[in-house]
PyMOL commands that place a pseudoatom at each C-alpha (Angstrom):
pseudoatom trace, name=CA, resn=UNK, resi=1, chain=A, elem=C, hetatm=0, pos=[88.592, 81.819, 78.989]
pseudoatom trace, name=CA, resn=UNK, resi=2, chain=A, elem=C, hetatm=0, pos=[88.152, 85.308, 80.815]
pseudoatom trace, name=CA, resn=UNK, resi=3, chain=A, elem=C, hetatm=0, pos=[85.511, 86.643, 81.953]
pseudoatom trace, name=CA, resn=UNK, resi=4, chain=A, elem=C, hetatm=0, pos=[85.354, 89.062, 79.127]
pseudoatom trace, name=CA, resn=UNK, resi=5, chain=A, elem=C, hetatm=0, pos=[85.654, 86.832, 76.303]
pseudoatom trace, name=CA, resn=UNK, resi=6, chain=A, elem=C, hetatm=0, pos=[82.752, 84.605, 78.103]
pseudoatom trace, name=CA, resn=UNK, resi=7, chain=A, elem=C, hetatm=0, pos=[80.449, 87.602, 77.859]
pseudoatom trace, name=CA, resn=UNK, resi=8, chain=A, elem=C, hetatm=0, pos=[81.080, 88.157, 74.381]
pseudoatom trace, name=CA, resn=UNK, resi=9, chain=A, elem=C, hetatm=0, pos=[80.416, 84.754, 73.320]
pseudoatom trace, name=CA, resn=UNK, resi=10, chain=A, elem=C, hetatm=0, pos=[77.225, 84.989, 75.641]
pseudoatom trace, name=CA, resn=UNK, resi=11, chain=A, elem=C, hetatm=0, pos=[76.386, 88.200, 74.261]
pseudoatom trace, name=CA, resn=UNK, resi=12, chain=A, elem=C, hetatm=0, pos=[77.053, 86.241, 70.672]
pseudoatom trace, name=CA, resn=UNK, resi=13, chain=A, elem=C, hetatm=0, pos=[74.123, 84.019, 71.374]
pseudoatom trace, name=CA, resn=UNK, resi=14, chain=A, elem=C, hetatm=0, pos=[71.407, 86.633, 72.510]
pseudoatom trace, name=CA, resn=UNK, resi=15, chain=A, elem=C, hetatm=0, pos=[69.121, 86.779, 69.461]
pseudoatom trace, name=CA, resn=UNK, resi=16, chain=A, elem=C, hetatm=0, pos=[69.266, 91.011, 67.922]
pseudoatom trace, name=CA, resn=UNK, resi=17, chain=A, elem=C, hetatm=0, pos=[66.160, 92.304, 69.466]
pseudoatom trace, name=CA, resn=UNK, resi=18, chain=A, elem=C, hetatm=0, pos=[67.668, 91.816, 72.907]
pseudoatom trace, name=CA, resn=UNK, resi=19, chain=A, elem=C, hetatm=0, pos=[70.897, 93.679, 72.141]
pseudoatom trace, name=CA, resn=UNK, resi=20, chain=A, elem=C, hetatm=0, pos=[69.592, 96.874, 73.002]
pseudoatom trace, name=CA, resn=UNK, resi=21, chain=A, elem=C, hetatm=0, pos=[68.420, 95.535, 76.543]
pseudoatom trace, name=CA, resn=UNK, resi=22, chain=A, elem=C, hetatm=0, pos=[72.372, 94.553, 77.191]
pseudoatom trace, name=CA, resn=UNK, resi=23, chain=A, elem=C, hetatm=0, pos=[73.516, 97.526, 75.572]
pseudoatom trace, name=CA, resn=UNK, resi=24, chain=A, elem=C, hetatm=0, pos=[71.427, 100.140, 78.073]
pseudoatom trace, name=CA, resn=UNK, resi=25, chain=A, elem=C, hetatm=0, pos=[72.517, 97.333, 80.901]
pseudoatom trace, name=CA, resn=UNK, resi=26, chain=A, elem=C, hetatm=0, pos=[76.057, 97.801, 79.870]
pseudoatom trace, name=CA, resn=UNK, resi=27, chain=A, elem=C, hetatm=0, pos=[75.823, 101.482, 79.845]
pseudoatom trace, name=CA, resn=UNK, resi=28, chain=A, elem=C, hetatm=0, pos=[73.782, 101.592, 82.898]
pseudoatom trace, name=CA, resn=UNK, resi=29, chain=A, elem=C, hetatm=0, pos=[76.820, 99.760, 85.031]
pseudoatom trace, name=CA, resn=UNK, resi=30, chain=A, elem=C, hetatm=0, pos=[78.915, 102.413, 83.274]
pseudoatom trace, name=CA, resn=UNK, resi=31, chain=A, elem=C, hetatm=0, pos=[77.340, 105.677, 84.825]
pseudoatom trace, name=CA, resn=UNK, resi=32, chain=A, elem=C, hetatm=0, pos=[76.422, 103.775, 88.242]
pseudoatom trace, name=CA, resn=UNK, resi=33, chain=A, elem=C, hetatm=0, pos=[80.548, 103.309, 88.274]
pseudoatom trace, name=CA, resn=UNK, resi=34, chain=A, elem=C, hetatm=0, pos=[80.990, 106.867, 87.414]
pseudoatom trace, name=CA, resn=UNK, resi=35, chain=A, elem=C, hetatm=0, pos=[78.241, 108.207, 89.827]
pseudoatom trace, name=CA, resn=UNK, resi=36, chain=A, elem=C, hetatm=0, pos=[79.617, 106.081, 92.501]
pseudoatom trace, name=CA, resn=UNK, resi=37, chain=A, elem=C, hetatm=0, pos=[83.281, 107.365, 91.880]
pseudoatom trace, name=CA, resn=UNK, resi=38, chain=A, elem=C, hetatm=0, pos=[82.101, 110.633, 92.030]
pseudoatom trace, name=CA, resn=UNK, resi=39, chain=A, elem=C, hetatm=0, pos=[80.177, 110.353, 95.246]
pseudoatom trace, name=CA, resn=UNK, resi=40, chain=A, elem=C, hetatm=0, pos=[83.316, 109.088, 96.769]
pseudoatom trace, name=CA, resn=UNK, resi=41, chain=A, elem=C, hetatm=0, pos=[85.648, 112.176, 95.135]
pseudoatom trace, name=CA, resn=UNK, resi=42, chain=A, elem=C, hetatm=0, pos=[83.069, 114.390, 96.627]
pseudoatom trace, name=CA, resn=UNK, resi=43, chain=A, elem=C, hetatm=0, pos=[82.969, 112.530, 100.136]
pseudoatom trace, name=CA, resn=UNK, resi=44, chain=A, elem=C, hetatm=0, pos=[86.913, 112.217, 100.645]
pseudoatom trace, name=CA, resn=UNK, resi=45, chain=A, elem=C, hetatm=0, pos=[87.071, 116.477, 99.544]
pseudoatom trace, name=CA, resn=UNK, resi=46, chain=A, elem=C, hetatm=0, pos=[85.158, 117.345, 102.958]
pseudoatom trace, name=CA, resn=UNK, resi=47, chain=A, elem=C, hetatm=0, pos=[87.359, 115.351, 104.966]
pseudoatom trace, name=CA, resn=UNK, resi=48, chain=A, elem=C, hetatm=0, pos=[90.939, 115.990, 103.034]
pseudoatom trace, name=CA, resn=UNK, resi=49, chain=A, elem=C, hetatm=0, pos=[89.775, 119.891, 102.986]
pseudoatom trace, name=CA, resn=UNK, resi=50, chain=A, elem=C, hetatm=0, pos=[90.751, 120.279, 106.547]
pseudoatom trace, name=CA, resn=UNK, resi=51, chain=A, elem=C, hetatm=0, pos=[94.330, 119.203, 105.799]
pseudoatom trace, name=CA, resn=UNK, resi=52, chain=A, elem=C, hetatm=0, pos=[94.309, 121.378, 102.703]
pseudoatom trace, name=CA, resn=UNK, resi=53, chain=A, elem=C, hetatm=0, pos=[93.377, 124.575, 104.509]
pseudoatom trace, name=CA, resn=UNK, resi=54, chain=A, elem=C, hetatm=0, pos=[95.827, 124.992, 106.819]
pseudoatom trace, name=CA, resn=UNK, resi=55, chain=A, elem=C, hetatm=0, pos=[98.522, 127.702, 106.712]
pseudoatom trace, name=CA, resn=UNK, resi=56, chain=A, elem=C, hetatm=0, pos=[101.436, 124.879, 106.664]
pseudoatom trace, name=CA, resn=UNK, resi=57, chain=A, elem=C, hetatm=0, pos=[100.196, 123.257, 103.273]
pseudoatom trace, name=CA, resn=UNK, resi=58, chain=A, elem=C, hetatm=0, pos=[100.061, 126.477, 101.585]
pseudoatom trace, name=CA, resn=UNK, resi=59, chain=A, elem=C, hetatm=0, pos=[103.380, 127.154, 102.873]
pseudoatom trace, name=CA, resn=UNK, resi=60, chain=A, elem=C, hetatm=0, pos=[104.600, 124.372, 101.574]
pseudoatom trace, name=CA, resn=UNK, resi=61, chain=A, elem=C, hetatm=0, pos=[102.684, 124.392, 98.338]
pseudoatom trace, name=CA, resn=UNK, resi=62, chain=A, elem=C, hetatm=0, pos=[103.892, 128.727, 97.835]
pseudoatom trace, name=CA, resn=UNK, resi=63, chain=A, elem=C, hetatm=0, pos=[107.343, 127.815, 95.440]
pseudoatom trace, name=CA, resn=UNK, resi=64, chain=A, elem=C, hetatm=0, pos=[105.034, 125.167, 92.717]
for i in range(1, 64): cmd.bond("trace and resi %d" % i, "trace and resi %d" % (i + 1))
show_as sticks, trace
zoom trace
């Protein structure tokens, strides 16, 4: 059994009041994974832009 289908059969047992508690947990892991992507896009921009602003890349980039 996967992981997934274990939490679905858990998640099968949790009596209907508490589904909105795992439903805003679920959707809170979603947006932390998001933020947390983002932060790291951000992060990796300062250090890639150095690279990305020199004359030889936009030579190379001029014919696309």
């Amino acid at each position: 059994m996967t992981k997934k289908e274990m939490l679905i059969a858990e998640i099968g047992q949790i009596p209907e009041p508490l589904l909105e508690e795992v439903l805003d947990y679920v959707r809170f892991l979603k947006n932390k994974i998001s933020r947390e992507t983002l932060e790291l896009t951000i992060a990796s921009e300062s250090s890639l832009k150095k690279d990305w602003l020199r004359p030889e890349e936009d030579e190379a980039w001029k014919g696309l």
